[in-house]
C-alpha positions, 0 to 999 in steps of 0.5 A, a space after each residue: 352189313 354196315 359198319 355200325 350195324 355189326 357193331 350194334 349187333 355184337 354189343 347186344 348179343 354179348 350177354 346171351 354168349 354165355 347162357 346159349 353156350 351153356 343150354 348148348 352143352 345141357 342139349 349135348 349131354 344125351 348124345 354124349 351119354 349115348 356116344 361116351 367115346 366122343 370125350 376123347 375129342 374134348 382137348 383137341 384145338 382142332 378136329 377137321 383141318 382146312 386144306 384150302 385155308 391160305 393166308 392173304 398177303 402172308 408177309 414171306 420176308 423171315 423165310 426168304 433170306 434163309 439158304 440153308 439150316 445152320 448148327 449152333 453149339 451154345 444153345 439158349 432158351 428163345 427170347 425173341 422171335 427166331 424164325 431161321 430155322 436150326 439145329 444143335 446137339 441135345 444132352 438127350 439120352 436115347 430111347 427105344 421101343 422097350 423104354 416107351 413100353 416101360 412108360 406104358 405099362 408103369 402109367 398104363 391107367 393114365 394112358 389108356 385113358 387119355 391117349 386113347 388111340 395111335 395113328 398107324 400109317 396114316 390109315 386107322 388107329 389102335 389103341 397103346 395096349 395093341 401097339 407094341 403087339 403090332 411092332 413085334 409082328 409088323 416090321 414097317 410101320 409108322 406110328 404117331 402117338 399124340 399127347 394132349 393133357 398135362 399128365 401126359 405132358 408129366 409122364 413124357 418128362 420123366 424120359 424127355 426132358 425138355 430142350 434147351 432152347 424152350 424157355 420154362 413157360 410156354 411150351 404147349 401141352 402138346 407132344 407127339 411120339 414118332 416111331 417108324 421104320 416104313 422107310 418112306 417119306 412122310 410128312 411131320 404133323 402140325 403143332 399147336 404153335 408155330 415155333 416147333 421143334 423135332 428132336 430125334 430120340 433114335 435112329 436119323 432121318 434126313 428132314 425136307 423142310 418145304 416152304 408153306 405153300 404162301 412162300 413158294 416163290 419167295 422161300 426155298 426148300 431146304 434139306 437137313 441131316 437128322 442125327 440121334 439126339 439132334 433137335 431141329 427148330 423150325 418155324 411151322 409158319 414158313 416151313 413145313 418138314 417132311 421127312 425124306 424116304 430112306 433105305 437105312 433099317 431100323 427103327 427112327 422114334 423121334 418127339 415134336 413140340 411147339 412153344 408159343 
């Protein structure tokens, strides 16, 4: 389509974005009165992933200069790009399953409403009153349990507190609680924005972070120690972390978030 074509096209069709969005959402309500539980999907950014989606051209220079994952000491809220990725020790105290469960059961109307389901190795889903049953009985497991709302976002940061280096506006709403004690390698969820951070609540892992498949021949794979309450920042843009298979026992709860 020519140029000015397209131009005329999205100039006249402006006024009708609005009314046609809001006749979509009146022809929606019969399938959602049907269908109550698809409003669980209401905060999400994004419900199917694009696994072929590539960036053409991607610009790899902020990764290709980076050798390893250095540790900092006096830890600072981001002002400024930081793409090299790093690590520090947090004044975050450690948490446990019987803590997490506490946060349960004193918000347990709150969460049963807005975190719906948890994710269990990878293959199905249960709801928070059945996981920490699950816990009792099943010794590997992995779990990630994703926050998407403000009043989650709330909760969390009555045991959480949040990092340092995360200025005090502009962190996404998005959390996600890890617990697993599967010992095997498996990969870090994606975030909402691509400045992230994985902060280990318990336990230690040892963190893979594997360049974006655009970078491959201009970044290298880079590997860190994890240790209890050590944060690792990354950017999700260059490097995608996944944490490494082990043979330690016990259980690793960690928490990722994004700022953007």
């Amino acid at each position: 389509m020519p140029a000015g074509a397209k131009c005329c096209l999205v100039c006249n069709i402006q006024d009708y974005i609005y009314p046609g969005l809001k006749l979509l959402r009146r022809l929606c309500l019969p399938i959602i009165s049907l269908f109550p539980s698809l409003t669980e999907y209401y905060q999400e950014t994004c419900l199917v992933q694009n696994p072929f989606f590539t960036v053409v051209d991607m610009d790899c220079w902020p990764c290709s200069t980076v050798y390893d994952v250095k540790e900092i000491y006096d830890p600072k809220p981001i002002t400024e790009q930081q793409n090299a990725p790093f690590i520090y020790e947090t004044d975050q105290r450690l948490i446990s399953l019987d803590m997490l469960q506490d946060l349960y059961l004193k918000h347990k109307e709150v969460l049963e409403r807005e975190v719906p389901k948890i994710l269990i190795n990878n293959k199905y889903y249960l709801y928070p009153k059945d996981l920490f049953e699950l816990w009792r009985h099943e010794e590997k497991t992995l779990s990630i349990w994703k926050f998407n709302t403000i009043n989650e976002a709330k909760l969390l940061r009555q045991i959480i507190s949040r990092p340092k280096i995360v200025p005090k506006f502009g962190q996404s709403t998005e959390r996600f609680i890890i617990i697993d004690s599967s010992q095997e390698s498996f990969k870090i969820p994606d975030t909402e924005c691509s400045f992230s951070f994985l902060l280990s609540l318990n336990g230690s892992r040892t963190v893979n972070l594997i360049p974006a498949d655009e970078c491959k021949h201009q970044c290298k794979s880079l590997q860190v120690e994890l240790k209890e309450t050590y944060l690792l920042w990354y950017n999700w843009w260059y490097w995608r972390p996944r944490i490494q298979s082990t043979t330690r026992n016990g259980t690793f709860i960690a928490h990722i978030g994004s700022y953007c």
